[in-house]
C-alpha positions in Angstrom: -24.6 -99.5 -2.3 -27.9 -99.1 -4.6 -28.1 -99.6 -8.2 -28.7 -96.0 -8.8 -25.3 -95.0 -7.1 -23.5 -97.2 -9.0 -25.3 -95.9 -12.2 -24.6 -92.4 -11.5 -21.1 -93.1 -11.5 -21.3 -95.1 -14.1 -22.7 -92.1 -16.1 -20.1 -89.5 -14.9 -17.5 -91.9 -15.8 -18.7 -92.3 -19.5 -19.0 -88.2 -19.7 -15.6 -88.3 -18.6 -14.2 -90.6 -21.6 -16.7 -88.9 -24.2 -15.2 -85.5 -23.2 -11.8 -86.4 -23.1 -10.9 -89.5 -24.7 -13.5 -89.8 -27.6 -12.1 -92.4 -29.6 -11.7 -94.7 -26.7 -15.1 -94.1 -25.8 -17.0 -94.7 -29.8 -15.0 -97.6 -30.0 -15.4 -99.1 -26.3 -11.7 -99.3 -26.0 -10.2 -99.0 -21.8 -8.4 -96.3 -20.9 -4.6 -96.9 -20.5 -2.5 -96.2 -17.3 -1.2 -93.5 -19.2 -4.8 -92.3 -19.7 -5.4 -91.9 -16.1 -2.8 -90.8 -14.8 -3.8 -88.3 -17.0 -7.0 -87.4 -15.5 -5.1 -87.8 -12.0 -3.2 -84.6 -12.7 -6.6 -82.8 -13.6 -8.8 -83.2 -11.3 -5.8 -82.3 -8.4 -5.3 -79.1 -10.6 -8.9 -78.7 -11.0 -10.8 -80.0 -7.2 -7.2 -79.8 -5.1 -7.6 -83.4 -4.7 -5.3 -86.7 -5.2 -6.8 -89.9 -6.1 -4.6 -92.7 -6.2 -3.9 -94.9 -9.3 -5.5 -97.7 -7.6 -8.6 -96.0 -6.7 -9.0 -95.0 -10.4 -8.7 -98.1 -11.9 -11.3 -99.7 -9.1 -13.6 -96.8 -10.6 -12.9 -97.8 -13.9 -13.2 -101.2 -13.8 -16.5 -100.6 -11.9 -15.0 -102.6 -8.8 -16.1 -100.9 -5.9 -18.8 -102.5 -3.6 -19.0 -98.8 -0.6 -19.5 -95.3 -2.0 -17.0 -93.5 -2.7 -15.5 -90.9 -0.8 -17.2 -87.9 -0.9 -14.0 -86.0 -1.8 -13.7 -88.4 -4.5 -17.3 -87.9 -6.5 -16.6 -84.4 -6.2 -13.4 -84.8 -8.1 -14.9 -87.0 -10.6 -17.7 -84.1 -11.1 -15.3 -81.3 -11.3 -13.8 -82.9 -14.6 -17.2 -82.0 -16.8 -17.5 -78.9 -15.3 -19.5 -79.3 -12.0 -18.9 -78.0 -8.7 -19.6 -80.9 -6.8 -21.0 -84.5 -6.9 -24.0 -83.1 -6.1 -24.5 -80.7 -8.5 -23.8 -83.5 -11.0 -26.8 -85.7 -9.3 -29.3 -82.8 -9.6 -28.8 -82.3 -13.2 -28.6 -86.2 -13.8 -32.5 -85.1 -12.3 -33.6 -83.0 -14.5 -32.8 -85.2 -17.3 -33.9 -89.0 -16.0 -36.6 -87.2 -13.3 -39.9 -88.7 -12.3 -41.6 -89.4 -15.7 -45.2 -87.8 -16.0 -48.4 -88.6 -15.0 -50.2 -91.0 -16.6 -52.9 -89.8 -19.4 -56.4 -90.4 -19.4 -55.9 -90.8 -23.0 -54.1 -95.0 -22.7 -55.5 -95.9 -26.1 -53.8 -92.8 -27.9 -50.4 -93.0 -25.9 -50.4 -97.1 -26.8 -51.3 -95.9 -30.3 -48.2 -93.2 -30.0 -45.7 -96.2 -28.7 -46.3 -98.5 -31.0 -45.1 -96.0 -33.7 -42.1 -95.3 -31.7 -41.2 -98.2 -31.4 -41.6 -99.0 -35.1 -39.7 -96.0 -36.0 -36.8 -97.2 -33.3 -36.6 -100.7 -35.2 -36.0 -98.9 -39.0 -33.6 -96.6 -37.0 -31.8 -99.3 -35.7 -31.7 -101.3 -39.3 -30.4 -98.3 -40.8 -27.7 -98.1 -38.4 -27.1 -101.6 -38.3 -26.4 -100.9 -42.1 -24.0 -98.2 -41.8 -21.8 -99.9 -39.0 -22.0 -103.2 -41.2 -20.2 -101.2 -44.3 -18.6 -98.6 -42.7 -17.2 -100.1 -39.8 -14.4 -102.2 -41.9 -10.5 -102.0 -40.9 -9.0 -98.9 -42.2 -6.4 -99.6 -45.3 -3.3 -98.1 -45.2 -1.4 -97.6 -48.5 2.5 -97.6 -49.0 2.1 -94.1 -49.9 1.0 -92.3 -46.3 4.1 -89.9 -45.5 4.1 -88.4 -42.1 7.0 -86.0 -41.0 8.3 -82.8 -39.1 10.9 -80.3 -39.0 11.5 -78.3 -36.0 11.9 -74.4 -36.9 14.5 -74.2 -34.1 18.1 -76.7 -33.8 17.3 -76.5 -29.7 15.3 -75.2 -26.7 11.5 -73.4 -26.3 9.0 -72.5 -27.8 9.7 -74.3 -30.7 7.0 -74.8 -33.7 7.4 -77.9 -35.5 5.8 -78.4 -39.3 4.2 -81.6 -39.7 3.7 -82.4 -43.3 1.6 -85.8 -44.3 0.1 -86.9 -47.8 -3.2 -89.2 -47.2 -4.1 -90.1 -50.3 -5.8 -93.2 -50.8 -6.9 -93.5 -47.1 -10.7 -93.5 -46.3 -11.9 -92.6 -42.8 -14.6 -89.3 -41.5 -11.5 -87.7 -39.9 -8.5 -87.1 -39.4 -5.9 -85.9 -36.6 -2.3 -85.3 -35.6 -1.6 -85.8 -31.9 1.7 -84.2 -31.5 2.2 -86.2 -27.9 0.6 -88.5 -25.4 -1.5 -86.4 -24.1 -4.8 -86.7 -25.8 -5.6 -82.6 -25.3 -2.7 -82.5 -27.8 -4.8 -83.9 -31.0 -6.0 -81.7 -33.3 -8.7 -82.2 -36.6 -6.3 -82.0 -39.6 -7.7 -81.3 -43.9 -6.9 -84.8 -45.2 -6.9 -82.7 -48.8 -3.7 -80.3 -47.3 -0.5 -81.4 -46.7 1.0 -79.4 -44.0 0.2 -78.4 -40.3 2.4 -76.6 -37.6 2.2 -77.0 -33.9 4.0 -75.3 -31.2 6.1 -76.7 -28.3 6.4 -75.0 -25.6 8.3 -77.7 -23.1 11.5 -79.4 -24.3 11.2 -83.5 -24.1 11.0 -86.5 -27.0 7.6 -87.4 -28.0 6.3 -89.8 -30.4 3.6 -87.5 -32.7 0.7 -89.7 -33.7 -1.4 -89.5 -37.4 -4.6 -90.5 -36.7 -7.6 -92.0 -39.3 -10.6 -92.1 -37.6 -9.3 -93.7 -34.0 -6.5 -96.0 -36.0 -3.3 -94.9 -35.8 -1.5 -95.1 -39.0 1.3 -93.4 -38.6 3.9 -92.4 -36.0 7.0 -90.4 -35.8 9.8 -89.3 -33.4 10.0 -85.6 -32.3 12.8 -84.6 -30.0 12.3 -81.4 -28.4 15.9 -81.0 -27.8 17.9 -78.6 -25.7 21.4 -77.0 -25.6 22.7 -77.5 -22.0 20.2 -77.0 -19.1 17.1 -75.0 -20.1 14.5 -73.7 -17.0 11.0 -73.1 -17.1 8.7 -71.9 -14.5 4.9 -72.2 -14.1 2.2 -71.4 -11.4 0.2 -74.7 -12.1 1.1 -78.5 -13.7 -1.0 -78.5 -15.9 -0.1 -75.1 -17.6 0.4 -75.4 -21.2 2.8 -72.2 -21.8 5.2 -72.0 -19.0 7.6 -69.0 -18.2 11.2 -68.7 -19.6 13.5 -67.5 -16.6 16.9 -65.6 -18.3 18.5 -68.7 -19.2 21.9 -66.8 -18.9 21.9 -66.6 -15.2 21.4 -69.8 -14.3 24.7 -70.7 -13.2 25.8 -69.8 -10.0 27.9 -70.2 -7.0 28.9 -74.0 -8.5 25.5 -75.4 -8.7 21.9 -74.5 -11.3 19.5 -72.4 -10.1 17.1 -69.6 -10.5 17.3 -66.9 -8.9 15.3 -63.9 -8.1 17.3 -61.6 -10.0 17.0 -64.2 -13.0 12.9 -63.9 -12.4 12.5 -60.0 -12.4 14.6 -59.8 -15.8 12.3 -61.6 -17.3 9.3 -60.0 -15.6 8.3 -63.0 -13.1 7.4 -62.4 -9.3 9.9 -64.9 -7.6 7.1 -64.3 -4.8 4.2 -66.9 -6.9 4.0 -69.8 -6.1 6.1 -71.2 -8.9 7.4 -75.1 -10.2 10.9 -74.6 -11.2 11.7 -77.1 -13.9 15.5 -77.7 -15.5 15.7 -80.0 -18.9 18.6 -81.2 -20.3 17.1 -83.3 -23.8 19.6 -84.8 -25.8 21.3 -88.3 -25.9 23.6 -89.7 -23.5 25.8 -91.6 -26.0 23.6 -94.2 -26.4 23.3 -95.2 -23.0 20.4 -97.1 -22.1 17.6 -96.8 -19.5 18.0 -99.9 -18.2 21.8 -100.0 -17.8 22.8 -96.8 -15.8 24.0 -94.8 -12.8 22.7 -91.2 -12.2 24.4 -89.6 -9.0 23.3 -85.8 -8.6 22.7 -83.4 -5.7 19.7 -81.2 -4.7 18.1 -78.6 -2.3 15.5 -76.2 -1.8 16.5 -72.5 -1.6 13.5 -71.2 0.5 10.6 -73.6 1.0 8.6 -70.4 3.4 5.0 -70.5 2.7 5.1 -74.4 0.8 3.5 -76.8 2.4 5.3 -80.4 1.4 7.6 -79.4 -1.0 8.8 -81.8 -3.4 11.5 -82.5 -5.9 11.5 -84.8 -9.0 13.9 -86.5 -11.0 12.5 -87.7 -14.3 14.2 -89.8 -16.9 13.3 -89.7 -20.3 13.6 -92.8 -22.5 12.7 -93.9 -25.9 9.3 -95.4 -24.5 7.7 -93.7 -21.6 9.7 -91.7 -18.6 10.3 -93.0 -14.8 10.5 -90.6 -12.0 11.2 -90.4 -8.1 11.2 -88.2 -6.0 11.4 -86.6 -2.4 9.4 -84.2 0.1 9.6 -83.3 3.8 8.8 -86.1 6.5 5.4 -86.1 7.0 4.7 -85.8 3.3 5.2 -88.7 2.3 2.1 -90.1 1.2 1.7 -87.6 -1.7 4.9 -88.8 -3.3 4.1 -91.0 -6.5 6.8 -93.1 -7.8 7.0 -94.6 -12.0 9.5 -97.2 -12.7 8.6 -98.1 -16.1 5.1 -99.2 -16.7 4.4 -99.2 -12.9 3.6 -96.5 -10.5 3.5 -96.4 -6.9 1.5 -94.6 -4.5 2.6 -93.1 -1.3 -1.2 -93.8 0.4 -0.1 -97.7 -0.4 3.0 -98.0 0.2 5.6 -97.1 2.6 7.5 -94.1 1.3 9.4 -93.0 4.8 12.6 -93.2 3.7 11.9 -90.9 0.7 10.8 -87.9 3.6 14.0 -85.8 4.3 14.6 -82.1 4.9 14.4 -80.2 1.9 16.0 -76.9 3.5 19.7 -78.8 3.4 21.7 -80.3 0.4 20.3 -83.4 -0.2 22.4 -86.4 -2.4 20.5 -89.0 -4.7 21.5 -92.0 -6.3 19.8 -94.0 -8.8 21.1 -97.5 -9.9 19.2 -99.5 -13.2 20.5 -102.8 -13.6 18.7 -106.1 -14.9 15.1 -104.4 -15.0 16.1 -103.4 -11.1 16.7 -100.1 -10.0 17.8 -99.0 -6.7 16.9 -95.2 -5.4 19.2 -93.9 -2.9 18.7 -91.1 -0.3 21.7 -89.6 1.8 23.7 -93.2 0.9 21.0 -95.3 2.1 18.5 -97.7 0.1 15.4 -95.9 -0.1 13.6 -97.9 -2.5 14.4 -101.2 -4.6 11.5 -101.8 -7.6 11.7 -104.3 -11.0 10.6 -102.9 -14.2 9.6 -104.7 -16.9 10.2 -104.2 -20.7 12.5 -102.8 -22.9 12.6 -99.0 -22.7 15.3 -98.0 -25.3 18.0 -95.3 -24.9 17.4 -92.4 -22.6 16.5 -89.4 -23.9 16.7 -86.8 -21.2 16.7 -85.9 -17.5 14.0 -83.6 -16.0 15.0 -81.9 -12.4 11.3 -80.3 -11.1 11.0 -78.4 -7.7 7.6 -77.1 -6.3 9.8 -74.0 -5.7 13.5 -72.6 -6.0 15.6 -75.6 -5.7 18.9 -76.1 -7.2 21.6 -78.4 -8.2 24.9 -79.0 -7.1 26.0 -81.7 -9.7 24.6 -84.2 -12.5 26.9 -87.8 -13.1 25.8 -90.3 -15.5 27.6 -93.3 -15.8 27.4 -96.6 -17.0 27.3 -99.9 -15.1 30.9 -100.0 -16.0 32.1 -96.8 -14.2 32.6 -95.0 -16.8 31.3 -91.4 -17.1 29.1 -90.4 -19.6 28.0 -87.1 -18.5 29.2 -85.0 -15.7 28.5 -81.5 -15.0 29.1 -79.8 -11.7 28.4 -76.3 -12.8 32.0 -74.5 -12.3 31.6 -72.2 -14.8 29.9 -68.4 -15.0 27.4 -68.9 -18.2 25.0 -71.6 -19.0 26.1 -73.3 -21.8 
């Protein structure tokens, strides 16, 4: 692999963090897992392909000795806005091209470098200067406030008033990042004291005020719902997703959506659609790392998807873990998070996660001891550790490429004893 390969990577890589991640990139700060997975999702939404975690970090660590896949580059490009790795390449050209041809005038072009040069060292003083001074830790007085107060007890949209007083903190700018995700920051007036976001999704997040890069304050907003909630989108990545009539979505003894639920609230049940059901609260203080979650699943009409999947995400204090299932021979698009870790099904053996998504279909998850067991149709599909303390869970997330439903929801404790139970054998959501 030549130099100038590995450069051009290198390049499209930085272009990536500038765009996306700007205060990791000024302050030469790695991205975290978090981070990447991150970019994972948008460049599948954005070039239709799936890197794996692995393959990302390689690239980000610069530890790749072959070219990378074609497919690969091209993803990488189509996250700044090109069509293809090669279209990247020919406008890295036009910029670092062939330089031109040499004057017949050497004295007045050495003459001409000198003073750039010259004019580069004062440059470089002066910066030196600024960075020496300005660069200092930022100092946080007793008297930063940061909080919010959703408009709305429970469920979506939902806009939330932030209010913060940063008086007496120095820094060229400021920012509330109202999640994770870093598209979610937004330039804030240090000299005001309120701003208002709006959520769209249920879920707990940790909103972030940010001086500069420094975080320096952080606070706890829980998206809450009242029962089961659904929302429907055409892509992952969409930011406002459709609200299905959240009053039909009990029926026949198990959650769903169905068509007639769609057309009442004017979507076409014929899209392509991901059918998500949120149920954000707490569980009576039961813990992430102590439970047992028993529910049941199926796909109502998987015509016309190719692999469909299903996802059961758990919400905790820290992060979220999530499994899932697809058909047979999909196997090696499933991604698995227990924890901090995430598994890939191009590296690992995922075949007892491939079922048939058209029939009911019974899951099992056991956490115990920073262990958790994953069970398909009574039988061990996958035994993982986890590491770290992950605090009380939060909520459950049940996500179909599709119509899917559910037939039931247990939670229990290591115990036995219930902590939640709903199986749906009622007429109203509630």
């Amino acid at each position: 692999m030549q130099a100038i390969e590995r450069n051009s990577i290198s390049d499209c890589i930085k272009k990536i963090e500038q765009r996306f991640f700007p205060e990791q990139f000024s302050s030469g700060k790695r991205l975290r897992q978090r981070d990447l997975e991150y970019l994972m999702e948008l460049m599948e939404e954005r070039s239709g392909t799936r890197i794996s975690l692995s393959t990302m970090k390689r690239l980000w660590k610069n530890e790749f000795n072959q070219m990378p896949h074609p497919s690969t580059l091209n993803a990488l490009a189509s996250l700044i806005d090109y069509d293809d790795w090669n279209s990247f390449l020919q406008e890295q050209n036009k910029v670092f091209g062939p330089g031109n041809k040499t004057s017949k005038k050497t004295s007045s072009l050495a003459i001409k470098l000198l003073l750039f040069l010259a004019f580069g060292l004062v440059v470089t003083i002066i910066v030196f200067l600024i960075i020496s001074t300005d660069n200092k830790p930022i100092q946080i007085p007793d008297s930063v406030k940061f909080s919010a107060n959703k408009t709305v007890t429970h469920n979506v949209p939902n806009s939330v008033i932030f209010s913060y007083d940063l008086q007496g903190v120095e820094a060229d700018s400021f920012f509330i990042q109202r999640s994770w995700n870093p598209t979610h920051k937004k330039a804030i007036d240090p000299a005001k004291k309120n701003f208002s976001e709006i959520y769209y999704y249920p879920g707990f997040h940790w909103a972030h005020l940010i001086a500069n890069d420094t975080i320096i304050r952080k606070i706890r907003v829980n998206i809450q719902t009242d029962g089961w909630f659904a929302t429907a989108k055409s892509n992952r990545l969409d930011n406002i997703p459709f609200y299905p009539n959240q009053s039909k979505l009990v029926d026949e003894g198990s959650m769903r959506v169905k068509n007639e639920a769609f057309k009442q609230s004017h979507i076409d049940p014929n899209k392509n659609l991901i059918v998500s059901y949120f149920n954000i609260r707490e569980f009576s203080d039961l813990r992430s790392d102590s439970f047992v979650l028993e529910t049941k699943v199926r796909f109502d009409d998987i015509q016309g998807i190719v692999c469909p999947y299903m996802e059961v995400k758990i919400i905790d204090e820290k992060d979220a873990s999530w499994l899932g299932i697809t058909d047979k021979g999909c196997v090696s698009n499933l991604n698995v998070k227990v924890g901090d870790t995430i598994l890939s099904g191009m590296e690992n053996d995922f075949s007892a996660l491939g079922t048939n998504m058209s029939e009911w279909q019974t899951i099992r998850l056991v956490s115990s001891n920073q262990r958790l067991k994953y069970y398909l149709n009574d039988e061990l599909a996958l035994d993982t550790d986890f590491k770290g303390e992950r605090g009380k869970i939060m909520g459950l997330i049940f996500t179909f490429t599709g119509k899917g439903a559910v037939d039931f929801v247990h939670l229990n404790n290591l115990e036995g004893e219930k902590v939640y139970s709903e199986d749906f054998n009622y007429k109203q959501n509630r």
